[in-house]
N, C-alpha and C positions, 0 to 999 in steps of 0.2 A: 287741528284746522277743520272748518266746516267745510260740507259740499261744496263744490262750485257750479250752480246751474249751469250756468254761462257754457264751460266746458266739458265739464266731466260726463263718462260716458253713463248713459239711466239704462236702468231695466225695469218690467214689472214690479220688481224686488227692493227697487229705490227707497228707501223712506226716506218720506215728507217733513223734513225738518222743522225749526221754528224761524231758520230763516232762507223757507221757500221762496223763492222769485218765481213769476209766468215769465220765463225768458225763451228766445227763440228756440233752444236747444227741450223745451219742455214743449213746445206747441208742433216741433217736428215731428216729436214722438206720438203725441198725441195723434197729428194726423195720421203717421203709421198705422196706427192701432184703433183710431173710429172712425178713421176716413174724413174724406173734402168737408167734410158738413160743418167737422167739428170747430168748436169756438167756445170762449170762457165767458162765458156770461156771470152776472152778479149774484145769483141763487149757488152756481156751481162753485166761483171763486172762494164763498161765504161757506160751503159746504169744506172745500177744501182747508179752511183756516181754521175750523170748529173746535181745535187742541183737542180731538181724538185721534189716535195714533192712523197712520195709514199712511200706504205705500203707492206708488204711481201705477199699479196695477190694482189698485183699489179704485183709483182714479178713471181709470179706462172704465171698469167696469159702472161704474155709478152716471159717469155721461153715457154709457150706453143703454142704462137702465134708464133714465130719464129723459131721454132721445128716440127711443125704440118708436118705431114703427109697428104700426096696429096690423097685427096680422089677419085676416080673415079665418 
């Protein structure tokens, strides 16, 4: 049986299946882990779907790589 977004509980360590869902139990976490700002935009989604391997902690890291704030 596959994942179930919906419920099962994620960690960094999750991998990203072939049948991902953005469900609410994925965008909780998300806010967890990059904070209020975060959101699935069309670039990120597309990023997410690309069929290279990768785990919800790849995840985090890549919206916060692409979100970061310009440091001085």
């Amino acid at each position: 049986m596959d994942f179930d977004w919906h419920s099962d509980p994620i960690t960094r360590a999750t991998p990203v299946t072939p049948h991902y869902k953005n469900t609410q139990n994925v965008r909780r976490f998300m806010l967890k882990h990059c904070g209020p700002a975060f959101t699935f935009d069309r670039p990120f989604m597309a990023w997410i779907r690309n069929d290279i391997p990768k785990t919800l902690g790849d995840m985090v890291d890549e919206w916060q790589r692409r979100n970061e704030v310009a440091r001085p």
